[in-house]
C-alpha positions in Angstrom: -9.1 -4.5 91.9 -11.6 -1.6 92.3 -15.0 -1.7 90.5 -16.2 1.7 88.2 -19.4 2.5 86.9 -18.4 5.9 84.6 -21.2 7.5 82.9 -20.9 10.1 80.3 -23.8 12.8 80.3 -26.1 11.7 76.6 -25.2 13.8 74.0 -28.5 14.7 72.1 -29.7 13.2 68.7 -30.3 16.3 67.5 -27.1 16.4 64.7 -23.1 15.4 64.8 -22.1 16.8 68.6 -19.2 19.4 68.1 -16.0 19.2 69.8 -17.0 21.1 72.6 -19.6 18.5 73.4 -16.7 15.8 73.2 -14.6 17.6 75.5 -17.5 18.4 78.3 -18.0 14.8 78.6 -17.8 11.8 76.4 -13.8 12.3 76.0 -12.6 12.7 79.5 -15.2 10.1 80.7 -13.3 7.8 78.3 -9.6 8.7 79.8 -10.7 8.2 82.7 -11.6 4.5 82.1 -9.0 3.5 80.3 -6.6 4.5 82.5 -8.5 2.3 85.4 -8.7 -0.4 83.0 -5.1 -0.2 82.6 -5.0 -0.1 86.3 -6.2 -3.7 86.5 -10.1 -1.9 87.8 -13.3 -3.3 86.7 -15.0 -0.6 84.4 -18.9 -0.4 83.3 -18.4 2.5 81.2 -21.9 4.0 80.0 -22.9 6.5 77.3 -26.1 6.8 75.0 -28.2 8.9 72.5 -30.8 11.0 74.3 -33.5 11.2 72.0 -36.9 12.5 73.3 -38.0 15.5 73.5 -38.5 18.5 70.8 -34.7 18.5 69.3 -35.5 15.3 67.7 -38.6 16.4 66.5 -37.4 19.3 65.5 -34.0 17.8 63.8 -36.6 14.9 62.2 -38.9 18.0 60.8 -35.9 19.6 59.2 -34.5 16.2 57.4 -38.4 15.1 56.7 -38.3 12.2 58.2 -40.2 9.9 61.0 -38.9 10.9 64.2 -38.3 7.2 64.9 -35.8 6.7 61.8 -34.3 9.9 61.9 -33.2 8.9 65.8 -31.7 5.1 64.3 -29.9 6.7 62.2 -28.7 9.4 63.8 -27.8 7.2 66.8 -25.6 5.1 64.3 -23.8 7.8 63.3 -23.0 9.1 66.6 -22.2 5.6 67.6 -19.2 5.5 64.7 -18.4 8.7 65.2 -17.7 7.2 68.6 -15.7 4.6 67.4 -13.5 7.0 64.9 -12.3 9.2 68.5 -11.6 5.9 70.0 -14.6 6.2 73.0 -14.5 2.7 74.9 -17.8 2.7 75.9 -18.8 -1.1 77.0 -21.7 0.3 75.7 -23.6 2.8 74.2 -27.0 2.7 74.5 -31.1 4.8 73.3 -32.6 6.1 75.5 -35.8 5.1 73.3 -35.3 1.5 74.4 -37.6 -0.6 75.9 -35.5 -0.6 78.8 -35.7 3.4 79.0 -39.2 2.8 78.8 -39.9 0.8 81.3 -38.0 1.9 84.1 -39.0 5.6 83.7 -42.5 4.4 84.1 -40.8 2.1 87.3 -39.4 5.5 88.7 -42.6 7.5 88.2 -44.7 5.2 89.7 -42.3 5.1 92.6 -42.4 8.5 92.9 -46.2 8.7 92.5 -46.1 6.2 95.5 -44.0 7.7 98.1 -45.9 11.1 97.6 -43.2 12.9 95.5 -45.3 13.4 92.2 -48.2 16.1 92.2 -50.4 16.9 89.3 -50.7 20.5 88.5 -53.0 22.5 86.4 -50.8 25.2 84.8 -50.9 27.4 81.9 -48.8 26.8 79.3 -47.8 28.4 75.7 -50.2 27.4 72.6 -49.4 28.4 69.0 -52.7 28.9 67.4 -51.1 28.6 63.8 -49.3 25.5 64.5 -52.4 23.6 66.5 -51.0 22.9 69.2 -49.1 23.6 72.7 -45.8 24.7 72.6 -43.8 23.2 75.0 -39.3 23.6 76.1 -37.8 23.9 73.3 -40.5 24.1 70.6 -40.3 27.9 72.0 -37.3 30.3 71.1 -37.2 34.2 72.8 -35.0 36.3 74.9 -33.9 34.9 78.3 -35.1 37.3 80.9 -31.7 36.8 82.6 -28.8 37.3 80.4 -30.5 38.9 77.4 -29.6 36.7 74.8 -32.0 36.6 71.9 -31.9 32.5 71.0 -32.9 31.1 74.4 -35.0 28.2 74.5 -37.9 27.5 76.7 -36.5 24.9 79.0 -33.0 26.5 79.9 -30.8 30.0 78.2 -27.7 28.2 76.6 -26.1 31.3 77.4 -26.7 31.5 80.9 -27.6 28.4 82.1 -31.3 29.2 83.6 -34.0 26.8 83.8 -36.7 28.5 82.2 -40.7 27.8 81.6 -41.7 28.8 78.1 -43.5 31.5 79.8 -40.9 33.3 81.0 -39.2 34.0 77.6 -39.3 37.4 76.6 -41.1 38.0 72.7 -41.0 34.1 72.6 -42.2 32.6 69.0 -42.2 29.1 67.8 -39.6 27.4 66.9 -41.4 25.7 64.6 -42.9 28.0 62.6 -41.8 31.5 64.0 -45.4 32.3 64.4 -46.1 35.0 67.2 -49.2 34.1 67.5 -49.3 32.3 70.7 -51.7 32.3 73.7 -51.4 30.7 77.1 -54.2 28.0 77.2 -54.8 25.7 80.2 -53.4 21.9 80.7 -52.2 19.6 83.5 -49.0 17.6 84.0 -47.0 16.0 87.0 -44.6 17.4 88.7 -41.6 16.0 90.7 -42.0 17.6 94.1 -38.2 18.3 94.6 -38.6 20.8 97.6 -39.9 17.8 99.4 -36.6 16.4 99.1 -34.7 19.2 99.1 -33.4 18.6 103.1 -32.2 15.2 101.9 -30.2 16.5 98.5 -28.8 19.4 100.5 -27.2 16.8 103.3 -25.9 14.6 100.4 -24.4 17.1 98.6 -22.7 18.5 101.7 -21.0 14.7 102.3 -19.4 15.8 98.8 -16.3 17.5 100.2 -14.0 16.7 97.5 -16.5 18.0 94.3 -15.3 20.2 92.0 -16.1 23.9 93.1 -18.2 24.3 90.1 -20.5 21.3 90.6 -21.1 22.5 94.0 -21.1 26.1 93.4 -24.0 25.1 90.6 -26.0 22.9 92.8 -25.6 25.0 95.5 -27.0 28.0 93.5 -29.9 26.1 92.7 -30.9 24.8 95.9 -30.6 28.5 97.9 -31.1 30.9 95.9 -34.3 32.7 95.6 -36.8 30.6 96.7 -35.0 27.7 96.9 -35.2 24.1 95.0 -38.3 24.3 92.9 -41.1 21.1 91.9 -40.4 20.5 88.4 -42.6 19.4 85.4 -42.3 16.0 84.4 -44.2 15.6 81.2 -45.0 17.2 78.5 -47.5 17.4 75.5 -45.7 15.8 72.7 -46.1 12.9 70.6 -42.2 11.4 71.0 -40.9 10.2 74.4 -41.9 8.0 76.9 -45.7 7.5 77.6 -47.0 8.7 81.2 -47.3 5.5 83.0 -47.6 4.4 86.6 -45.7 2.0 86.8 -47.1 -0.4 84.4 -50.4 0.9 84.7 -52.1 3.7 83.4 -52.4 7.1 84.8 -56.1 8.8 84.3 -55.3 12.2 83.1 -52.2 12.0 81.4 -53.0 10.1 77.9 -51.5 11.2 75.4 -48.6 12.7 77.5 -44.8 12.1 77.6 -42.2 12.0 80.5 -40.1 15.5 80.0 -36.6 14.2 77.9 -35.0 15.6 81.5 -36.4 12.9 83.9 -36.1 10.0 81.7 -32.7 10.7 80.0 -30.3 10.3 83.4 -32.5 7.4 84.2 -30.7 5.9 80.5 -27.9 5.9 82.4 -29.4 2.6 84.4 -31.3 1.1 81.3 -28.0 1.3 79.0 -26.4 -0.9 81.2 -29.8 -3.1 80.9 -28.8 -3.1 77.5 -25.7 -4.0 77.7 -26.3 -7.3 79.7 -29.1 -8.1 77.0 -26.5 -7.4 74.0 -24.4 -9.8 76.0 -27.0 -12.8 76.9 -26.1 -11.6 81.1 -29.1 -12.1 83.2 -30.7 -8.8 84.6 -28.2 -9.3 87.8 -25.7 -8.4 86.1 -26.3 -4.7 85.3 -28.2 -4.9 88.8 -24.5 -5.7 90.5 -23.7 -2.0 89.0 -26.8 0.1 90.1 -28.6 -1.8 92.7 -27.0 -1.5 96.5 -28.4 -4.7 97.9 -27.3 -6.3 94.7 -23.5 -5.8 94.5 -23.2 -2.4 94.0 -22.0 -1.1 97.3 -18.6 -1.2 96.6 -18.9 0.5 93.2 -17.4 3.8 92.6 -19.9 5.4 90.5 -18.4 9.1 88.6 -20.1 10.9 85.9 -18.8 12.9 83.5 -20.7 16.3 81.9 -20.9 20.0 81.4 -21.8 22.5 83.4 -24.9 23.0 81.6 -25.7 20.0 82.7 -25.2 19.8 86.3 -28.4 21.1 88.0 -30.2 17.8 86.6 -27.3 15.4 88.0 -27.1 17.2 91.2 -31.2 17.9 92.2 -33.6 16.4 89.6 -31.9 12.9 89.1 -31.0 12.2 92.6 -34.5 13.2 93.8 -35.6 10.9 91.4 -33.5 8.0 92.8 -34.0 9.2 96.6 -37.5 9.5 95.9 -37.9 5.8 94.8 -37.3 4.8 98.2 -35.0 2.0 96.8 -31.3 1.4 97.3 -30.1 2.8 93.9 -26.5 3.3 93.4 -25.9 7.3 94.2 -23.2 8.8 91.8 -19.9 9.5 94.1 -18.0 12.2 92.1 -19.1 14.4 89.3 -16.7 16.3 87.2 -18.1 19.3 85.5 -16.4 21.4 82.4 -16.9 24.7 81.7 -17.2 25.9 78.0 -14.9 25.1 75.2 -15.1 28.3 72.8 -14.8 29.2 69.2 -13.7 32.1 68.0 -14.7 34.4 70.4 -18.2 32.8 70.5 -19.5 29.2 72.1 -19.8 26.0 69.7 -23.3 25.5 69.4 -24.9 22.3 67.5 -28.0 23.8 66.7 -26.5 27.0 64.9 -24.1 25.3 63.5 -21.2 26.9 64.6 -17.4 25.7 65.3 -15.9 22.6 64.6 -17.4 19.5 64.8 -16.7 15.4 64.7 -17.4 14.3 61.7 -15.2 17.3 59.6 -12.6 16.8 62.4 -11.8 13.1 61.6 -11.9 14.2 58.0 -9.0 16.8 58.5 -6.9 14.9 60.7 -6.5 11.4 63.0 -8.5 11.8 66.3 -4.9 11.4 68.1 -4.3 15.0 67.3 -7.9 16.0 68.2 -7.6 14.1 71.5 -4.5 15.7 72.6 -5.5 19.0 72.1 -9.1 19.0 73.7 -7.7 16.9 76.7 -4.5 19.0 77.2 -6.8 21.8 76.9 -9.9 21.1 78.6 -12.0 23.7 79.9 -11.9 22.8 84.1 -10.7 26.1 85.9 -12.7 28.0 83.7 -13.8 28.2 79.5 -11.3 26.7 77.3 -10.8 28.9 73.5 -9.9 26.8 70.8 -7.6 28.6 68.4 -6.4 27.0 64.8 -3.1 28.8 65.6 -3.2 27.2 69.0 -4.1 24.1 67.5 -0.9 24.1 65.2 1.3 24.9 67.6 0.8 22.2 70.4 0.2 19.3 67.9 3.7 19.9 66.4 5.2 20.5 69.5 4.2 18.1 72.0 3.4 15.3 69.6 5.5 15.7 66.9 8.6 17.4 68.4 8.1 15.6 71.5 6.8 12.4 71.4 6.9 11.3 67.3 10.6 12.7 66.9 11.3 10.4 70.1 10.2 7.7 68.4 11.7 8.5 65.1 14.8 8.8 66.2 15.7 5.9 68.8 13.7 3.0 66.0 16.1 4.7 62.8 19.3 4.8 65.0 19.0 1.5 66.2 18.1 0.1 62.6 21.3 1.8 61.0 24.0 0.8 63.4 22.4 -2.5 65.0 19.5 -3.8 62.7 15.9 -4.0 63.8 16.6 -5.9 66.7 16.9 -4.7 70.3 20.9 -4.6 71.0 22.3 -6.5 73.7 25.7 -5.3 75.6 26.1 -2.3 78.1 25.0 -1.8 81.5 23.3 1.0 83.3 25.3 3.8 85.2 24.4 7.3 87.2 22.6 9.3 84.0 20.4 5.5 83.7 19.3 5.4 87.3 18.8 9.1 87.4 16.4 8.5 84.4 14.5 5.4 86.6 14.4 7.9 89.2 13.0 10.9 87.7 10.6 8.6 85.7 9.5 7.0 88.7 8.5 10.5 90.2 6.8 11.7 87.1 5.0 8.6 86.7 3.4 7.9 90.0 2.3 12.0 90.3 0.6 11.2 87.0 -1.0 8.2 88.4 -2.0 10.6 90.8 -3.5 13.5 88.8 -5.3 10.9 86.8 -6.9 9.3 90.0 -8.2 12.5 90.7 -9.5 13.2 87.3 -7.1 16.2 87.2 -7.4 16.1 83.2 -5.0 19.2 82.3 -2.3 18.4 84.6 -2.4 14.7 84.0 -1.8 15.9 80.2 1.1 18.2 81.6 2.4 15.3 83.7 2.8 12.7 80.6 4.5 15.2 78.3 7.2 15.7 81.0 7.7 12.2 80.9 8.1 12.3 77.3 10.6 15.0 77.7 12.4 13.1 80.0 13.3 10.9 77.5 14.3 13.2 74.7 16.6 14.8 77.1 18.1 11.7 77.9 18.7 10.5 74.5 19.8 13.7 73.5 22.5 14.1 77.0 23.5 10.3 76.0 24.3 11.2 72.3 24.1 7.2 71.1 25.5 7.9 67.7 28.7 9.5 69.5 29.3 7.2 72.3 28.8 4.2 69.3 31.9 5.8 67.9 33.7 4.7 71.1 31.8 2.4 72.9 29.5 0.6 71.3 28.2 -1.6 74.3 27.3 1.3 75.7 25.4 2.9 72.6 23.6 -0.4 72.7 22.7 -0.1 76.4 21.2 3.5 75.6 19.6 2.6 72.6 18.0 -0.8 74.2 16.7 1.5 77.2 15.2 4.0 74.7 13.5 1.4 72.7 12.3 0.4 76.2 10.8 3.5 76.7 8.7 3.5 73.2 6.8 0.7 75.0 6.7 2.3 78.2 5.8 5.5 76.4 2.5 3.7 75.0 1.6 2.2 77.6 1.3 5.6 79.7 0.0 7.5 76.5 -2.7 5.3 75.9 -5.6 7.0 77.8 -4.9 10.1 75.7 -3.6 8.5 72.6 -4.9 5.3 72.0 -4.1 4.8 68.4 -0.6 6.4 68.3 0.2 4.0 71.3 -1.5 0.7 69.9 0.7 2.2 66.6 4.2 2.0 68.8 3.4 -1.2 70.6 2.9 -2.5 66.9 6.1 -1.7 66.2 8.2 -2.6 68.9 6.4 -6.1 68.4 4.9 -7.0 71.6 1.5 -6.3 73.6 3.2 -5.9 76.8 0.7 -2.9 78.5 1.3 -3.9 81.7 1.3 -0.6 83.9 4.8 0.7 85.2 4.8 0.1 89.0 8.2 -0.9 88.8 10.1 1.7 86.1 13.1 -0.3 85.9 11.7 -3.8 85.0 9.4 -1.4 82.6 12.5 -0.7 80.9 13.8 -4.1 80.3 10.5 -5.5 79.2 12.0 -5.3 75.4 14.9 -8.0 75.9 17.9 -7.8 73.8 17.2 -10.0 70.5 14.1 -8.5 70.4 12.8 -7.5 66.8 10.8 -4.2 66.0 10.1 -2.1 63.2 10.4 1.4 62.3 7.0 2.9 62.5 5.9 5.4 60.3 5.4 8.8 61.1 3.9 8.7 64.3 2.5 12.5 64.2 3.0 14.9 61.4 3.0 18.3 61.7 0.9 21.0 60.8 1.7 23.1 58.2 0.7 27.0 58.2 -0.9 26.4 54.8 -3.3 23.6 56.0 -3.9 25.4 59.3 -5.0 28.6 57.2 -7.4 26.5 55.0 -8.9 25.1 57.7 -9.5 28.2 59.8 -10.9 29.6 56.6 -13.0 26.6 56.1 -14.8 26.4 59.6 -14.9 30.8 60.8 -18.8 30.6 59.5 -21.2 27.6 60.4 -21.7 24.2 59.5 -22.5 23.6 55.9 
């Protein structure tokens, strides 16, 4: 047994996170470890609400409330959101905790210590008709990159650039609109990454087997121009965590905040603080996860995010945890996404546009929405989600596939032999050809899995369900019962064997259709398939089941017409 830490990158507070968001992150971060927790691996899977910085205190603005209670209940609505796609986080934390709070301040005045931390007099963006600075986000304009007309003052959604609000092209406040702005004088610490940068550049290049676009994206960062760049680290606003060093004060920064970038990956440590306080644990044991004089040197740790998000996890967090000076656990693997699109367009959360979690549970189960975002995600390169696309796979691969598997074997086996597994028969050439071919398909899956291959692991597991609808469709049960019913039983007692096998495999993608099948072949048997053919005995005869339900219906053209109807503007 292996140990994994798995974080997914923090979706913001700022509104319900579309589906492109649960597919660049949260969703494959959650396959991941519940396949190694069906592995027999120990998983600390992590997630969290990220919740400084101006899109909360923008969101809060809009809704009129206190940032503070717009961020509880916002973070309790992610949270069930969560819960509704089936996300097996062990926990999912704030990054407004006290925990947050305290080891930000920890990793600043670590920082501060070693010499990484310089404070800067710079000029920065102040809207006269609001009354006050204007800093990331509070500033919209056109990035001087790419051109497009809605970029935001800390990076071009578009593009991908970092930006500083000065470089935005006819910027004006976000909060007002004003354009009445002038650059007015202020000073705020900055994380002296280029002093690091030999250090990041040799971990990075121990990465071999990274994703080309996480190193690609890092790469670009570190080389190109003038190379890795100091970054701000606070910012003028009222909401975030106060500049502290340490646990003491710092002269010069009252009335400051650390920048939502620097303390939000550090979340990633303080959720799991949270989690051994939710659970009574003493502070050693989130320490065992994060700390490598503590335990955590044989942890695995791999993080989960989009590609939007990879110059922080790759430069700005690791300098944070190299600059400490302290034997923090270093992610291993990172596994970036590209862009899951809409329409011709992107999903965005703060225009509103494309589909998103809430409406998506309220159409249909998550099962359907899992499938398709996993089967589909955006790795090799941006991902389009189509309704007609949509339609298609659901009622092929799950309901043609996989449901009318089900469907058929359970309501055979009830008419000619009762709801009980049948006893008689014995296995010959098409049975072990079946074990055999299983066997294959089910240890490359294992493999493609292992390696976070999300799209062909997807690929891999409908081939096994095939498998299995060929067979039962080459072995004909309700002919050979006309002749030989021992041997109908024998093919029917194997194919009510592979319902459970079937869930077991299916449940990293489809956790409630597979719970649904283990229901009703009465047993809670998931024990992994390292040996196929004892898998397929694990049901003996006398065994009762059920007939489930419908385990996946299909899409009709009407529905899929209303719904692409419904959702081709923005979110109402």
């Amino acid at each position: 047994m292996a140990r994994h830490l798995i974080t997914s990158a923090l979706p913001y507070i700022n509104g319900i996170k579309h589906l492109g968001n649960l597919v660049g992150s949260q969703l494959p971060a959650d396959l991941y470890a519940r396949f190694l927790r069906a592995r027999g691996h120990e998983v600390m899977f992590i997630c969290a609400t990220d919740e400084h910085g101006t899109p909360a205190e923008l969101a809060a603005a809009k809704t009129g409330e206190p940032v503070a209670e717009y961020c509880a209940r916002m973070h309790a609505e992610q949270g069930a959101l969560a819960q509704g796609f089936g996300l097996s986080f062990d926990h999912y934390g704030r990054s407004s905790s006290d925990r947050n709070r305290a080891l930000t301040q920890h990793f600043a005045g670590r920082l501060a210590d070693n010499g990484y931390i310089a404070e800067v007099s710079e000029k920065q963006v102040y809207s006269i008709d609001d009354g006050r600075f204007l800093p990331d986000r509070y500033i919209e304009g056109t990035c001087p990159n790419c051109g497009y007309d809605k970029a935001r003052g800390d990076q071009c959604e578009n593009c991908t650039k970092q930006l500083d609000p000065t470089d935005l092209i006819d910027p004006r406040s976000a909060i007002s609109g004003s354009t009445n702005l002038e650059v007015r004088e202020t000073k705020h610490l900055y994380l002296r990454q280029s002093a690091l940068k030999d250090q990041i550049s040799d971990w990075i290049d121990s990465k071999t087997d990274w994703p080309i676009l996480t190193t690609s994206i890092a790469r670009k960062w570190l080389d190109d121009g003038e190379g890795l760049q100091d970054r701000g680290i606070t910012r003028d606003l009222h909401w975030g965590v106060p500049v502290k060093r340490g646990d003491q004060p710092w002269p010069g920064m009252e009335g400051k905040v650390f920048y939502v970038w620097f303390d939000a990956p550090i979340e990633y440590i303080a959720a799991t603080a949270e989690w051994a306080d939710a659970h009574g644990q003493p502070d050693s044991a989130w320490r065992r996860w994060w700390r490598r004089d503590e335990g955590a040197e044989d942890v695995t740790y791999t993080q989960f995010m989009g590609k939007d998000n990879v110059p922080f996890h790759t430069l700005s967090f690791p300098a944070t945890l190299i600059g400490s000076g302290e034997p923090w656990r270093m992610v291993d693997y990172i596994k970036s996404f590209n862009y899951l699109t809409y329409d011709g367009g992107q999903f965005s959360t703060s225009q509103g546009r494309g589909v998103f979690m809430d409406h998506a549970l309220e159409i249909l189960p998550a099962d359907y929405w899992r499938w398709w975002l996993l089967s589909h995600a955006p790795e090799s390169g941006d991902s389009e989600f189509t309704w007609d696309n949509f339609q298609q796979s659901v009622n092929k691969d799950l309901a043609d596939v996989l449901g009318n598997f089900v469907s058929r074997i359970t309501k055979f086996c009830r008419s000619k032999f009762g709801e009980t597994v049948p006893q008689g028969g014995a296995y010959g050439p098409a049975e072990t050809a079946l074990i055999d071919a299983l066997t294959t398909r089910i240890r490359a899956y294992e493999t493609f899995m292992a390696a976070t291959e999300v799209r062909k692991s997807a690929s891999e597991l409908r081939a096994i369900w095939v498998l299995g609808n060929e067979y039962l469709q080459s072995a004909a049960p309700w002919s050979t019962h006309k002749t030989d019913p021992d041997q109908a039983a024998m093919q029917v007692r194997l194919g009510l064997n592979l319902i459970r096998l079937y869930a077991v495999l299916s449940a990293p993608f489809i956790p409630f259709a597979a719970r649904s099948m283990l229901e009703a072949m009465g047993t809670t048997d998931e024990i992994w398939p390292d040996d196929v053919a004892a898998a397929l005995a694990a049901l003996p005869a006398g065994h009762a089941f059920t007939v489930p339900e419908v385990l996946f219906a299909k899409i009709a053209d009407e529905s899929r017409a209303q719904w692409e109807d419904r959702f081709k503007g923005v979110r109402q």
